[in-house]
C-alpha positions in Angstrom: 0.0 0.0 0.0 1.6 3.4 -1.1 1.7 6.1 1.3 -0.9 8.3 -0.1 -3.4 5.0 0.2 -5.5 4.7 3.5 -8.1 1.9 4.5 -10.8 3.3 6.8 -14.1 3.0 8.3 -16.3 4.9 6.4 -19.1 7.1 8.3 -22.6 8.7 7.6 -20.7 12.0 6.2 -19.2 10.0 3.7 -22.2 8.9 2.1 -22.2 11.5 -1.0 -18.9 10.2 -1.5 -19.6 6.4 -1.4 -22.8 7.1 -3.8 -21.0 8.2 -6.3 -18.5 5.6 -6.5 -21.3 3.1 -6.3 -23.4 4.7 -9.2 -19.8 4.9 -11.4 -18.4 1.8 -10.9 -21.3 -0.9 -10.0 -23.3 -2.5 -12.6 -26.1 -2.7 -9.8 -25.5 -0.3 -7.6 -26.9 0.3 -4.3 -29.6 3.3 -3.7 -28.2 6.0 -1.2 -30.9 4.6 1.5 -28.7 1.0 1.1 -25.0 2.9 1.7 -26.9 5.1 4.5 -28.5 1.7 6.3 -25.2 0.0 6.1 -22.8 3.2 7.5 -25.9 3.8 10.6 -26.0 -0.3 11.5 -23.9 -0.9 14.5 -23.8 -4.5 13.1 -22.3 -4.1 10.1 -19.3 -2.0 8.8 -18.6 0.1 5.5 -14.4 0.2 4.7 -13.2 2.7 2.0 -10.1 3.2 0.6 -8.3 5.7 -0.8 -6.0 7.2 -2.4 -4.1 10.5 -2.3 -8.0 11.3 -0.6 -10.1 10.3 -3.6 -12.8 7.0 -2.3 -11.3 4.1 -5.2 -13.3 0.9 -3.5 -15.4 -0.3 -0.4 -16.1 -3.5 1.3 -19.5 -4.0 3.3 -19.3 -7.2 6.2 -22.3 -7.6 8.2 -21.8 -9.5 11.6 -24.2 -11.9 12.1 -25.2 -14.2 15.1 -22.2 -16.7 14.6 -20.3 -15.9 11.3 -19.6 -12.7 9.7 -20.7 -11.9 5.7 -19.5 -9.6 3.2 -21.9 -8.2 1.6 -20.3 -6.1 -0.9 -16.8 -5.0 -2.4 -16.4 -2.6 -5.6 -12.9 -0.8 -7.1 -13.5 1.9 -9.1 -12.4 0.7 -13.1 -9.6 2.6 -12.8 -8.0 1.5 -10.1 -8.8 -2.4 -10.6 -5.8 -4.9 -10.8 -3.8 -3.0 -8.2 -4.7 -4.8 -4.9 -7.0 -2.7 -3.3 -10.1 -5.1 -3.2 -6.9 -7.4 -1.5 -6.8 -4.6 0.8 -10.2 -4.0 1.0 -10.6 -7.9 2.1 -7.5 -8.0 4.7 -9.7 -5.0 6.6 -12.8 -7.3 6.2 -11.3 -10.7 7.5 -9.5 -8.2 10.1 -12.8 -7.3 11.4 -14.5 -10.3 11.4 -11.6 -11.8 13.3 -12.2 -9.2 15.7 -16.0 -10.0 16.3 -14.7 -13.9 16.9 -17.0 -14.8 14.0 -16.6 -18.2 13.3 -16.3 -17.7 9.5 -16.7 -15.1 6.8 -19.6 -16.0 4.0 -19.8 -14.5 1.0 -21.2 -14.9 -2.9 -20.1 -14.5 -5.9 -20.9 -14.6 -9.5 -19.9 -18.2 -11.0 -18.4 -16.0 -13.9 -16.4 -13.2 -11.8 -12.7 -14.9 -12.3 -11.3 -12.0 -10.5 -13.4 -12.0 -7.3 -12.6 -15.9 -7.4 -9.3 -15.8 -7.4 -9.2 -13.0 -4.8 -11.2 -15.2 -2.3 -9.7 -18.6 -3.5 -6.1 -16.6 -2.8 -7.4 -15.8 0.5 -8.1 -19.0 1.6 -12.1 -19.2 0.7 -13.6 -22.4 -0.1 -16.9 -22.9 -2.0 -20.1 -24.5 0.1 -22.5 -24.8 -2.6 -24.3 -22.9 -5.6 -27.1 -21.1 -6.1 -28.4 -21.8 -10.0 -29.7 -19.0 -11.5 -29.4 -16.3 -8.6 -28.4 -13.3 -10.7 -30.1 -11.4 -13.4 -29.4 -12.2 -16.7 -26.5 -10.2 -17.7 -25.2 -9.1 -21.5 -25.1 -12.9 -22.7 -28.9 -12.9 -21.7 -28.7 -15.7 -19.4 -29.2 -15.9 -15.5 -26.0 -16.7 -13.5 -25.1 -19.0 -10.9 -23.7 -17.5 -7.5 -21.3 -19.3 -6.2 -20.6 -19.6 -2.0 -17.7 -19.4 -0.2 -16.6 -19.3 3.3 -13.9 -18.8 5.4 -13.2 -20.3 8.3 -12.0 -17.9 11.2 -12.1 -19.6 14.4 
């Protein structure tokens, strides 16, 4: 991580911010009443980064009663293929370590090579598959999600 590149918790006054990152770089992005439930739940936390103070990616994990789940993690276009969803993920598993969740449960489209090989990397292992749990995307075709957990404890 370069000096001019910070990974935070993000807070309500960020929320313009996170928006806007959401509406430019997600194909289905969350509304602003999504990002504001998510930064205002004291059960779930919202991690930025940045860098030299411009909001490039964000990670959403929600704790849950025994295991934690991340719920979201986007990089801006033009910063992708530079580790910060890696980073991103280190400040996720880093959190749910510290709630002593038992593991870390995500999905994932079947078709998202990168997001696989960022969780596989990180130790994730699938559980199972959901057929058909997306929205048919530009091949017109619904898409399997894929699930993955890690275990923590």
């Amino acid at each position: 991580m370069s000096p001019a590149e910070v990974v935070r918790r993000l807070v309500p006054a960020d929320l313009a911010t996170l928006s806007a990152l959401e509406l430019a770089a997600s194909s289905a992005p969350w509304s602003p009443d999504q990002l504001q439930a998510a930064l205002d739940d004291s059960d779930t936390r919202v991690f930025g980064i940045e860098r030299e103070a411009c909001l490039i990616g964000h990670a959403v994990v929600v704790r849950l009663p025994f295991d934690a789940e991340l719920q979201a993690i986007l990089v801006a276009r033009e910063a992708r293929g530079q580790g910060a969803a890696g980073r991103l993920l280190a400040a996720v598993i880093e959190q749910a370590q510290g709630w002593r969740s038992e593991r870390l449960l995500l999905e994932v489209r079947a078709g998202n090579a990168a997001a696989l090989a960022l969780y596989r990397g990180a130790g994730f292992g699938e559980d199972g598959r959901r057929r058909g749990y997306y929205p048919a995307g530009a091949a017109g075709q619904r898409e399997d999600a894929l699930l993955m957990s890690l275990p923590l404890a």
